[in-house]
C-alpha positions in Angstrom: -82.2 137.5 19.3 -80.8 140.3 16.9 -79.6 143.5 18.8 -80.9 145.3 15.8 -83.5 148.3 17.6 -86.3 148.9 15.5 -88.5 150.8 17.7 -86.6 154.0 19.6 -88.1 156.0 21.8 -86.5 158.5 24.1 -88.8 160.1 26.5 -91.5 160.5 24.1 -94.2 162.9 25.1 -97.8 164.1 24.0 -99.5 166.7 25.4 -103.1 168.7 24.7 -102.6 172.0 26.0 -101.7 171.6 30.2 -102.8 167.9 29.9 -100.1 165.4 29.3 -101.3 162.4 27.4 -98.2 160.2 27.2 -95.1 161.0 29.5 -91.8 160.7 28.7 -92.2 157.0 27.5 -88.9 155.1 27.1 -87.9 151.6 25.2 -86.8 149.6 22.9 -87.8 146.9 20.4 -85.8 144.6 19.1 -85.9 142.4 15.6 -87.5 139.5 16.6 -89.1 140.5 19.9 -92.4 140.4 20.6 -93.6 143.5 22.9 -96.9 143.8 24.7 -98.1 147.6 25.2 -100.3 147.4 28.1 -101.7 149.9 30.4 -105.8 151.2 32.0 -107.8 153.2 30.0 -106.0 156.5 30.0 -102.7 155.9 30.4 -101.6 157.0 27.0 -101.4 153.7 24.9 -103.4 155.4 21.7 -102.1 158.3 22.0 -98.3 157.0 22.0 -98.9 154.0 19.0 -100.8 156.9 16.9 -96.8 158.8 17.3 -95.4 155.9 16.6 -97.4 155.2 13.8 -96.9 158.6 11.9 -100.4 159.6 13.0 -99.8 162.5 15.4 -96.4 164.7 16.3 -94.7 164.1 19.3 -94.7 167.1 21.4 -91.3 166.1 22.8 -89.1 163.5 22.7 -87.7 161.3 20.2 -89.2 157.8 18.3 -87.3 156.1 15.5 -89.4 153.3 13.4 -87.8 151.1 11.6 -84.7 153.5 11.4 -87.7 156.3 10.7 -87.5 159.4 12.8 -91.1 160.3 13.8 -91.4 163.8 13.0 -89.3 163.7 9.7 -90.3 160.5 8.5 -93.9 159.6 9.1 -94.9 159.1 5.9 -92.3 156.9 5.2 -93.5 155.3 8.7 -96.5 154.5 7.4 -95.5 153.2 4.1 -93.1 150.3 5.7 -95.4 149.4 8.8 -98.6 147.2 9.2 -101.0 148.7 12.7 -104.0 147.0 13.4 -105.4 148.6 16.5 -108.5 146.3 18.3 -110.2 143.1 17.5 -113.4 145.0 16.4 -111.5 146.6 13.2 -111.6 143.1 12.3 -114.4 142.1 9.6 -116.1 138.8 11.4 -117.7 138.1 8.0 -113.9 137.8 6.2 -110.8 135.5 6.9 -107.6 136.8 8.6 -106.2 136.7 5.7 -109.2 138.3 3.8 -108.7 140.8 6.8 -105.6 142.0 6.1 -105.8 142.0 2.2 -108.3 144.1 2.8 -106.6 146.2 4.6 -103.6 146.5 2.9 -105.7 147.3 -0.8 -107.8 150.1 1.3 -104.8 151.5 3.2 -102.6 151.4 0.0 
């Protein structure tokens, strides 16, 4: 296994007014590794992949993607990153494969 980080975060938070949505959430992923992001409904797993992915700004905190940071960089986030987020974005009609070539054209 590579010690090469590729995913940063440093007590990244979200927050909606006096709710907090993701609480200072900590880790690290590594080249290589493969990292499960598990939690109940509501625990902040949408909320924290959407700042990861470039989709929303942190309200505090830090993230690095792919050597990214998440509130400078989150376009070029999303141009270096693939995110599928649930089995029913999936097509059933069309292939994996046809799947994500789809995805990639339409996302392009």
């Amino acid at each position: 296994m590579t010690t090469e980080i590729v995913i940063k975060t440093d007590k990244l938070t979200k927050r909606f007014g006096d709710f907090i949505a993701t609480n200072e959430i900590t880790f690290n992923v590594y080249a290589g590794e493969i990292f499960g992001f598990l939690g109940a409904n509501g625990a902040g797993k949408t909320t924290a992949m959407k700042m990861l992915c470039g989709l929303s700004t942190p309200s505090s905190g830090a993230a690095t993607i792919a050597g990214f940071d998440v509130y400078k960089q989150s376009e070029s986030i999303k141009k270096n990153i693939g995110y599928m987020s649930q089995k029913f974005s999936l097509y059933e009609d069309l292939t994996i494969i046809e799947n994500i070539q789809f995805f990639a054209v339409f996302m392009a």
